[in-house]
TITILO-320491 format. One record per residue (C-alpha): x, z, y. Coordinates in nm, 4 decimals, padded with zeros to 6 digits. Layout:
TITILO-320491
c1=X, c3=Z, c2=Y .
...
This chain:
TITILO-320491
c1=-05.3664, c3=05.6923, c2=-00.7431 .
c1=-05.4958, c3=05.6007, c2=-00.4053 .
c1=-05.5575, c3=05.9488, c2=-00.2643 .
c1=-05.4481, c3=06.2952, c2=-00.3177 .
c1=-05.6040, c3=06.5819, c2=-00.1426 .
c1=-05.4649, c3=06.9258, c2=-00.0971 .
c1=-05.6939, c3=07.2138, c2=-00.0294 .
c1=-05.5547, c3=07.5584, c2=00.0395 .
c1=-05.7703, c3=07.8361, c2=00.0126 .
c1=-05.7649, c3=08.2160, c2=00.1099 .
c1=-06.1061, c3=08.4118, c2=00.0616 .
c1=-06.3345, c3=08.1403, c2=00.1987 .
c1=-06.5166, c3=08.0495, c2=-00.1639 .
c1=-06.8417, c3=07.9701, c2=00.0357 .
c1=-06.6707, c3=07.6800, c2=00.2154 .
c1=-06.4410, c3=07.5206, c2=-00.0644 .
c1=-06.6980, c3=07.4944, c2=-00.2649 .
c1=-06.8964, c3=07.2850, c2=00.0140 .
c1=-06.5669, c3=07.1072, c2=00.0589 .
c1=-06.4916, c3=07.0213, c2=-00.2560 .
c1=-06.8558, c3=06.8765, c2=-00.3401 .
c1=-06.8256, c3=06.6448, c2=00.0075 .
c1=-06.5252, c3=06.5342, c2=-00.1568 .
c1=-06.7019, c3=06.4359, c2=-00.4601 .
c1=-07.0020, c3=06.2867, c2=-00.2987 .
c1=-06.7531, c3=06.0597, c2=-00.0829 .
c1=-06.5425, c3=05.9290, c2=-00.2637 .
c1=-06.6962, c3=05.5896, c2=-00.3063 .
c1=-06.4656, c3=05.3514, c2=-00.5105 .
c1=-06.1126, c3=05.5501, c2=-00.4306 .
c1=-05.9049, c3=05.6693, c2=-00.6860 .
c1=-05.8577, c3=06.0911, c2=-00.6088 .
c1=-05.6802, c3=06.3952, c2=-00.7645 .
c1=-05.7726, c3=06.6868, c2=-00.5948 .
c1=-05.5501, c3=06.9886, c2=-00.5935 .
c1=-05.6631, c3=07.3121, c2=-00.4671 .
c1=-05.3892, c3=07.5940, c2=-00.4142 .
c1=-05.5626, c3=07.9239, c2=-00.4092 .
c1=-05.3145, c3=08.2058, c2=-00.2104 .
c1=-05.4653, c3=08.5198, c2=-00.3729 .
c1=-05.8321, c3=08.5084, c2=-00.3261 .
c1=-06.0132, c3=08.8451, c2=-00.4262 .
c1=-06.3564, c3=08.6405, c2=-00.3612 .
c1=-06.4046, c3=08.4692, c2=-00.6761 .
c1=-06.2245, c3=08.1562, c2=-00.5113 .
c1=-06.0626, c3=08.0579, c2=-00.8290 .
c1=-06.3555, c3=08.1540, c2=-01.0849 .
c1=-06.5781, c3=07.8656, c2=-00.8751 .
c1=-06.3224, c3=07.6363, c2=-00.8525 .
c1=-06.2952, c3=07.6666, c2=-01.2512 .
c1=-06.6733, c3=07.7009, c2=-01.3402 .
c1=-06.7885, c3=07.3914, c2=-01.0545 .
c1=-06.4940, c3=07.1659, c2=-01.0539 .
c1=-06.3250, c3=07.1293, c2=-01.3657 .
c1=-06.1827, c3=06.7592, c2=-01.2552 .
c1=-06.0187, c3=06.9727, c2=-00.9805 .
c1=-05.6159, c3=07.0888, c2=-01.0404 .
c1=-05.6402, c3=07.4565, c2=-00.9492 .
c1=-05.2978, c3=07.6289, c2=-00.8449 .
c1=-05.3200, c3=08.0350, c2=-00.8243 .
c1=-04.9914, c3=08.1034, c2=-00.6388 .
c1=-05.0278, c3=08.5202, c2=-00.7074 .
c1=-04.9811, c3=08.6012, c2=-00.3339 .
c1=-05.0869, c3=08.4355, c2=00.0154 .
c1=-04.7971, c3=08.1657, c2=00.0915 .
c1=-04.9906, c3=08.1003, c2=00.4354 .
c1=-05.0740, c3=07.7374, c2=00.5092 .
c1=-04.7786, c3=07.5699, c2=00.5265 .
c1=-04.6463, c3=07.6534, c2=00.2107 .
c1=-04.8971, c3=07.6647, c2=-00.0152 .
c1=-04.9838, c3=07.3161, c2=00.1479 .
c1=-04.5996, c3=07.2203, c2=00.0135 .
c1=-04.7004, c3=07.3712, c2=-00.3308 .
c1=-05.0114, c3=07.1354, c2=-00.3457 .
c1=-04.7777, c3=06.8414, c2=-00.2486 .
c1=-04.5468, c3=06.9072, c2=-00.4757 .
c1=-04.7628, c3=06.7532, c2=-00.7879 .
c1=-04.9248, c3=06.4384, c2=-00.5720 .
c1=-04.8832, c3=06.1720, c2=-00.7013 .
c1=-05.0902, c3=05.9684, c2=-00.4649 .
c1=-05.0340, c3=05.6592, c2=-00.2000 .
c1=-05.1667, c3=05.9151, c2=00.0301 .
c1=-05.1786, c3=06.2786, c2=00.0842 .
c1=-05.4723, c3=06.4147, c2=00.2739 .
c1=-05.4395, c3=06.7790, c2=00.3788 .
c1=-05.7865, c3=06.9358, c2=00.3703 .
c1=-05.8568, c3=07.2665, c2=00.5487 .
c1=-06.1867, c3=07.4771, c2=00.2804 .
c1=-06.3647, c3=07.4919, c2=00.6058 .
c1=-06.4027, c3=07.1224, c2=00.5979 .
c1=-06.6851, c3=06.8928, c2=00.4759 .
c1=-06.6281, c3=06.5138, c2=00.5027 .
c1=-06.8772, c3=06.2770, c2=00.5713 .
c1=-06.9560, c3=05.9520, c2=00.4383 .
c1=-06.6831, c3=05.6929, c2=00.4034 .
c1=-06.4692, c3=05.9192, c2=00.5724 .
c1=-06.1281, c3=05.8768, c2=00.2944 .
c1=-06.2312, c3=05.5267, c2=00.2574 .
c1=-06.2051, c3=05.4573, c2=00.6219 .
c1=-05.8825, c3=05.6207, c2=00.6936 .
c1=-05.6971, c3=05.4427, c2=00.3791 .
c1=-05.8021, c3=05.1012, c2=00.4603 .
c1=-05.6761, c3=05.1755, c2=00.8365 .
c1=-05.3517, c3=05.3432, c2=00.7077 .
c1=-05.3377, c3=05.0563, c2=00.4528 .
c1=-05.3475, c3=04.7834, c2=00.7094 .
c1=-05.0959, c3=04.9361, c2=00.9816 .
c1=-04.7842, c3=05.0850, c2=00.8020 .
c1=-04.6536, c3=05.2340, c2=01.0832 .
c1=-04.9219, c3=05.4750, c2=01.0775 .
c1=-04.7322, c3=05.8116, c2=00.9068 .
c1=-05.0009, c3=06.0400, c2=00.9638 .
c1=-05.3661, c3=05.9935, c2=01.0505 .
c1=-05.6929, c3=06.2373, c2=01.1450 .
c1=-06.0820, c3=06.1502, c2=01.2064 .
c1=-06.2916, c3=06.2794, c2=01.4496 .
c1=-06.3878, c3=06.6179, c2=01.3725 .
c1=-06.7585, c3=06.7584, c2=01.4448 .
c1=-06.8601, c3=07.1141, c2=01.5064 .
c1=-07.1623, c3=07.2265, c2=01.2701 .
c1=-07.4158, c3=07.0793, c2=01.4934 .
c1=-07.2694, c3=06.8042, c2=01.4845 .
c1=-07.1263, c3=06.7718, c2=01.8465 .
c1=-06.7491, c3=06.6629, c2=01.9322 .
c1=-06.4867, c3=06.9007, c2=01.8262 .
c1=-06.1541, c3=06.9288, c2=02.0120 .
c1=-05.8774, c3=06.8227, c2=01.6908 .
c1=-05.5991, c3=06.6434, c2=01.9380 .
c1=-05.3393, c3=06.8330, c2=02.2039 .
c1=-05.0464, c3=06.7341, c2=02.4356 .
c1=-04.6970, c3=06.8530, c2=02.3197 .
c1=-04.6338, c3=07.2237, c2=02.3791 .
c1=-04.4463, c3=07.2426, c2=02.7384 .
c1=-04.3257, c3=07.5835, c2=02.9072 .
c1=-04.4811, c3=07.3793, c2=03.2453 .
c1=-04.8464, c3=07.4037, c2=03.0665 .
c1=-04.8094, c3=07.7611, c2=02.9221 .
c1=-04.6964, c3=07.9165, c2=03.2607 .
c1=-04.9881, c3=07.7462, c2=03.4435 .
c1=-05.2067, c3=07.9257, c2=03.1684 .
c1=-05.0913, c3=08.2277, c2=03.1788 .
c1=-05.1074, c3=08.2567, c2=03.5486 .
c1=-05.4730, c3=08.0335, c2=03.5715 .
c1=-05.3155, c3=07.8000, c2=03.7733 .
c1=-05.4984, c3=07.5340, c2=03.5971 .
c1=-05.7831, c3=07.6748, c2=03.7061 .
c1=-05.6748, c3=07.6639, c2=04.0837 .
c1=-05.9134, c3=07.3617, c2=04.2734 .
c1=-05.5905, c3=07.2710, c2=04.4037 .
c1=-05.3271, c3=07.2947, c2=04.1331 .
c1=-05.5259, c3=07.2187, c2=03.8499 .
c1=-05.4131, c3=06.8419, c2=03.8136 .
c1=-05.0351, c3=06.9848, c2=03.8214 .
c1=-05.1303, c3=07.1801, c2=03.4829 .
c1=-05.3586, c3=06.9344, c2=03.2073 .
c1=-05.4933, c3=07.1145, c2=02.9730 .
c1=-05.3146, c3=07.1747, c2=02.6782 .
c1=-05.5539, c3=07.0435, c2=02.4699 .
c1=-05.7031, c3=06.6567, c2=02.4607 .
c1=-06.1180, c3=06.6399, c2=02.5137 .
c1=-06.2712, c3=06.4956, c2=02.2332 .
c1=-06.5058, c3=06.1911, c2=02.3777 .
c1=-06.8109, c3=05.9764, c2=02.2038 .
c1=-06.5771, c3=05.6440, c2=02.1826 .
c1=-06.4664, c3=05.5310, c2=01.8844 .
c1=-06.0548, c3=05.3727, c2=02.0448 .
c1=-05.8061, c3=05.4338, c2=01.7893 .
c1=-05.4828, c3=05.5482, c2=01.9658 .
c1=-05.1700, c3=05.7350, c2=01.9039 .
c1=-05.1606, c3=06.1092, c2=02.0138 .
c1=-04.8858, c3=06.3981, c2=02.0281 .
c1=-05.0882, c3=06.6182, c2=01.7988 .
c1=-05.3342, c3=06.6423, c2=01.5300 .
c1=-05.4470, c3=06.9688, c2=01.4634 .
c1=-05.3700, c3=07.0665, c2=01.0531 .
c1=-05.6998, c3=07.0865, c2=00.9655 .
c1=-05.7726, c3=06.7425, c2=00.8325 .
c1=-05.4548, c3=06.4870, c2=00.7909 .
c1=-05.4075, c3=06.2230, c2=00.5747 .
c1=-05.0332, c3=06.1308, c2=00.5586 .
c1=-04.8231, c3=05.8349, c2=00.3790 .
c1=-04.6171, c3=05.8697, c2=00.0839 .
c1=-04.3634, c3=05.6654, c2=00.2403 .
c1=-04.3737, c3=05.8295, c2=00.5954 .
c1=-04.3375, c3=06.1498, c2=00.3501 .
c1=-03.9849, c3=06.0384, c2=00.1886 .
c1=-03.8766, c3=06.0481, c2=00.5395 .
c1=-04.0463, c3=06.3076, c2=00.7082 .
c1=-04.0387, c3=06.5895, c2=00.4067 .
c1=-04.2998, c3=06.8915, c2=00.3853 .
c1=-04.4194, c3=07.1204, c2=00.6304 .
c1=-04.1786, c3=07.3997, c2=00.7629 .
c1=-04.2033, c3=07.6902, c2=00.5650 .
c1=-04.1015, c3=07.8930, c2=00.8607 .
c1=-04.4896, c3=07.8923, c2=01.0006 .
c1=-04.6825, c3=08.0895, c2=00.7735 .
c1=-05.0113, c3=07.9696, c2=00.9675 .
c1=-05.0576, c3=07.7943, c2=01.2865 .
c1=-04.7817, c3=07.5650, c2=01.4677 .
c1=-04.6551, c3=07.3562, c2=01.1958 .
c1=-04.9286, c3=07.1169, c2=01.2808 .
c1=-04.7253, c3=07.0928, c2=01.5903 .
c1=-04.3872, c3=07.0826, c2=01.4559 .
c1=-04.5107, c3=06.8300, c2=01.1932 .
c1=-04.6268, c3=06.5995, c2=01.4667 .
c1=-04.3333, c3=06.6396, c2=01.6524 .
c1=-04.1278, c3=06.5451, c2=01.3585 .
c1=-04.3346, c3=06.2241, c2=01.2829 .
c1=-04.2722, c3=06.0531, c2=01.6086 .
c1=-03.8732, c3=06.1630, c2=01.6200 .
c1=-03.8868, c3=05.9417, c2=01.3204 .
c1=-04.0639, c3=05.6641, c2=01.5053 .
c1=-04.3299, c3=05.6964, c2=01.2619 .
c1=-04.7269, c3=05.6676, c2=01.4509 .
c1=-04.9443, c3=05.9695, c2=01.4418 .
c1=-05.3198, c3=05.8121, c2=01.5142 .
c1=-05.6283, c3=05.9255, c2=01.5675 .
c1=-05.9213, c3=05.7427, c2=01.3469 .
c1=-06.2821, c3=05.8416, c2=01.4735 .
c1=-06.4080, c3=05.5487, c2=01.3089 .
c1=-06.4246, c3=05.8099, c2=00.9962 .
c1=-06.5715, c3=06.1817, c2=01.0976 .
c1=-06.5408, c3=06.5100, c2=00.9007 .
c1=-06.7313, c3=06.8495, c2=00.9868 .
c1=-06.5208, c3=07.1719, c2=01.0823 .
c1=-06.6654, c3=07.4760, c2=01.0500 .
c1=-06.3697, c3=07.7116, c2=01.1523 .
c1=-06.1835, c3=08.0151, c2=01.1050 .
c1=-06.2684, c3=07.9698, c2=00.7156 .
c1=-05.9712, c3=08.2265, c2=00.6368 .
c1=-05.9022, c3=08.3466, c2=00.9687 .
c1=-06.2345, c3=08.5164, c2=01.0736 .
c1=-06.1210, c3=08.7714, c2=00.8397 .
c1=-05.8977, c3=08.9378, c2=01.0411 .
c1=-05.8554, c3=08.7778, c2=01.3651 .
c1=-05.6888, c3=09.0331, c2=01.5312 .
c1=-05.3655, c3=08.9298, c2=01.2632 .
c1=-05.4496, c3=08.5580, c2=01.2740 .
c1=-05.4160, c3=08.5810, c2=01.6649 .
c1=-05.0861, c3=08.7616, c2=01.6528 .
c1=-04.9582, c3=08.4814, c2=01.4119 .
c1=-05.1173, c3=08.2384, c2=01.5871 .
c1=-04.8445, c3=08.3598, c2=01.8948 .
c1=-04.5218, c3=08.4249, c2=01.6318 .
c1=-04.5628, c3=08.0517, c2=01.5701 .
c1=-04.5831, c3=07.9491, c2=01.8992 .
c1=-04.2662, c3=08.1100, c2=01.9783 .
c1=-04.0650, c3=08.0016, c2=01.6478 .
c1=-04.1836, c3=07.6502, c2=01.7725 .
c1=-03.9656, c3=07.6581, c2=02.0767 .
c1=-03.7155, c3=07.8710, c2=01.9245 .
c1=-03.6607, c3=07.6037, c2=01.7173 .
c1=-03.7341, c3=07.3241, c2=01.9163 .
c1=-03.5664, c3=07.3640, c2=02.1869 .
c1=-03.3848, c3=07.7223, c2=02.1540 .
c1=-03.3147, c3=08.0232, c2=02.2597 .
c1=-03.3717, c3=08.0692, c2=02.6283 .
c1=-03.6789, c3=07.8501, c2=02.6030 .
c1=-03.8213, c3=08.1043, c2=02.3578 .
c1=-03.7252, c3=08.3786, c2=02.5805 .
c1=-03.9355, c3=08.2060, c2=02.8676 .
c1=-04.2444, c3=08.1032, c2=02.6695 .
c1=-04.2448, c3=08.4781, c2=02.5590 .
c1=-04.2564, c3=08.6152, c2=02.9391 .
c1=-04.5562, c3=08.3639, c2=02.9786 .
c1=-04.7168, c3=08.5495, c2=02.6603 .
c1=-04.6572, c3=08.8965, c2=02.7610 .
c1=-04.8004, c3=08.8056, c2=03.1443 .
c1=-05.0956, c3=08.5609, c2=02.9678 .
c1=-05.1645, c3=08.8604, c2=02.7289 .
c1=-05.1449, c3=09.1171, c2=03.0027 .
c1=-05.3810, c3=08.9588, c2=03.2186 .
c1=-05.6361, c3=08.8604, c2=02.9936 .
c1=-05.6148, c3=09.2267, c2=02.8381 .
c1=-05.7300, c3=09.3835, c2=03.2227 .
c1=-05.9869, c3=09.1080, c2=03.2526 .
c1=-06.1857, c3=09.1142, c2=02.8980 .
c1=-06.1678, c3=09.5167, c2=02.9522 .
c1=-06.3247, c3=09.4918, c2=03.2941 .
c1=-06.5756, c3=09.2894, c2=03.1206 .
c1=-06.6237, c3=09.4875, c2=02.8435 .
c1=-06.6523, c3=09.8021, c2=03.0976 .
c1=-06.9529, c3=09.6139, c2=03.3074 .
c1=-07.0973, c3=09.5100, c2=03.0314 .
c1=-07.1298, c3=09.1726, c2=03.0796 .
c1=-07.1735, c3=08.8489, c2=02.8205 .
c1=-07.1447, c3=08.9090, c2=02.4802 .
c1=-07.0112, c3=09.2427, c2=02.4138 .
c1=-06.8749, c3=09.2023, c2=02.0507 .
c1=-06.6830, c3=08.8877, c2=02.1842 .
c1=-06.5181, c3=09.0726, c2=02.4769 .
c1=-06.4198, c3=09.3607, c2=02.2365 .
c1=-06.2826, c3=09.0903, c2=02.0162 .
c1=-06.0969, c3=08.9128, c2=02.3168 .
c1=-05.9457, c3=09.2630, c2=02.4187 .
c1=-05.8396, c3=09.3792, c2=02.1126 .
c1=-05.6539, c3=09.0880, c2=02.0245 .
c1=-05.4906, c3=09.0588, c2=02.3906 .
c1=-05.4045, c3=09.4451, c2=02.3780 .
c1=-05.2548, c3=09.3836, c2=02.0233 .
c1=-05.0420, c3=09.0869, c2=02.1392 .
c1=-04.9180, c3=09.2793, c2=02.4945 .
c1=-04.8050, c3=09.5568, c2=02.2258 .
c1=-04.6623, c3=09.3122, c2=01.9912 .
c1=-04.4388, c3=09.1467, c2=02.2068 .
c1=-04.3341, c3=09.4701, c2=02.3653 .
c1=-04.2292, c3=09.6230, c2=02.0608 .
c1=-03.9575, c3=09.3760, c2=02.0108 .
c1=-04.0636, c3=08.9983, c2=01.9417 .
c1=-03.9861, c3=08.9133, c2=02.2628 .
c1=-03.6189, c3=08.8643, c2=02.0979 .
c1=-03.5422, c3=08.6129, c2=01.8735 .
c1=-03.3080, c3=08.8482, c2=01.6288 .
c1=-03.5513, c3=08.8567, c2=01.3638 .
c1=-03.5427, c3=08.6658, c2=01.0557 .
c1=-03.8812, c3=08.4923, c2=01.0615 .
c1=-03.8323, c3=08.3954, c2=01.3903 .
c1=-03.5056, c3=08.2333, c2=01.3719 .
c1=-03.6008, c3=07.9167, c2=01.4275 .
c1=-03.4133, c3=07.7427, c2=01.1528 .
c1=-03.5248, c3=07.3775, c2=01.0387 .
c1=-03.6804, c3=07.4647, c2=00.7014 .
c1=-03.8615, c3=07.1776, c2=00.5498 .
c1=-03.8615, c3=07.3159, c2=00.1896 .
c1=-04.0516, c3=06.9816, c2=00.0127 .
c1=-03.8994, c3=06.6620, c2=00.0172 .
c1=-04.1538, c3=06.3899, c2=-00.1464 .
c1=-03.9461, c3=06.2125, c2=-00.4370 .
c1=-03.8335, c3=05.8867, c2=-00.4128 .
């Protein structure tokens, strides 16, 4: 088996079924199981999967595992040279696998591997950051990156996608398209369990290159994102998660009192972008459904972390290294 592609899906029927027929029409001459772990869907999810794609293994885990480990679940029964990590919102394009195993095929090195990803219209989508650093996040929180005069002190956190097509190794590929080695795999084990959704792309990355293994961007092979397949749902939650992870990540990383300082620069980020998007929502300026969105989610975070996550004495945000999967040998 050449390829094996895990899709995990959570209410976003409409886009796995126009992922899983790109994956069909693209497959060209490679060998594929595909294996989609559905976490609860009360969209008919599952019933498509089973009416439109019978070749497809369908996994109903009974509850929503988040991404990470229904991701492990899917992994769990690959049996592939590869494992490519699909997000539903995610429609490849021509040649796209095909590229990305020959390139994985002829550097070994390479552990884990993305393409360039496209928006809808077809223009450059960012899929690539830096490594997380308390330097970066304070200079967000407090728009010193934005400062004329500070701003080259504080890069952006995240990497500019650009027309070129130069291969090179990153920090970070965001999780929503990765193709990874079996062997790199043995080494490297699943995704930590610990992040129910957002930051174990991060952590994943992080752990790839501690084992001197190459994480690469490939835009020689290009996929479409659409975004927020599952999240759009309830972004108010996602957002808060989205945070929760962020901490565990140093937490874990690189422990306690980092935590506690990447919190303060949430609670002051949160607190100042709660003032602003309710100024803006107050003059009525831009899109108002946007800066009720942007508020609400700010407000919820500033309330969050003042009811008590700004201390790492809870469970889930221990910190502990939890790789449940380990590929077999």
């Amino acid at each position: 088996m050449d390829v094996s592609i895990v899709v995990v899906s959570w209410n976003a029927r409409e886009y796995l079924v126009n992922c899983l027929h790109s994956i069909a029409e693209t497959r060209g001459r490679l060998s594929l199981e595909v294996i989609v772990v559905d976490n609860a869907s009360s969209d008919g999810s599952p019933e498509a999967v089973g009416a439109q794609f019978p070749w497809a293994q369908l996994v109903q885990t009974g509850s929503n595992l988040g991404f990470a480990r229904g991701n492990n679940v899917g992994m769990m029964r690959s049996t592939g040279r590869y494992v490519c990590l699909i997000n539903s919102d995610v429609v490849l394009l021509d040649g796209c696998l095909q590229g990305l195993v020959e390139f994985m095929d002829a550097h070994p090195r390479v552990g884990l591997a993305g393409p360039r990803i496209l928006n809808a219209d077809r223009t450059l989508q960012i899929s690539m950051r830096r490594s997380p650093s308390l330097w970066a996040n304070w200079g967000h929180a407090l728009f010193l990156n934005r400062a004329p005069l500070l701003s080259a002190l504080f890069p952006p956190i995240e990497i500019a996608p650009s027309s070129d097509v130069n291969i090179r190794e990153v920090p970070v590929l965001y999780g929503m398209f990765w193709m990874a080695s079996r062997e790199a795999l043995r080494h490297i084990g699943g995704l930590d369990e610990d992040y129910f959704m957002y930051g174990e792309d991060v952590d994943w990355c992080r752990r790839f290159h501690a084992a001197n293994w190459q994480v690469m961007y490939y835009p020689l092979s290009e996929a479409i994102h659409f975004g927020g397949g599952s999240s759009k749902i309830a972004p108010v939650k996602y957002f808060i998660e989205n945070r929760r992870s962020r901490l565990l990540y140093f937490q874990k990383n690189h422990g306690r009192w980092a935590r506690a300082l990447d919190a303060g620069a949430l609670l002051v980020d949160s607190a100042l972008r709660s003032v602003g998007w309710s100024m803006a929502c107050w003059l009525g300026r831009g899109d108002a459904q946007h800066n009720v969105l942007m508020r609400d989610r700010n407000v919820a975070c500033f309330r969050w972390l003042m009811a008590g996550s700004m201390s790492a004495n809870t469970k889930e945000q221990k910190g502990a290294v939890s790789s449940k999967w380990q590929s077999p040998s």
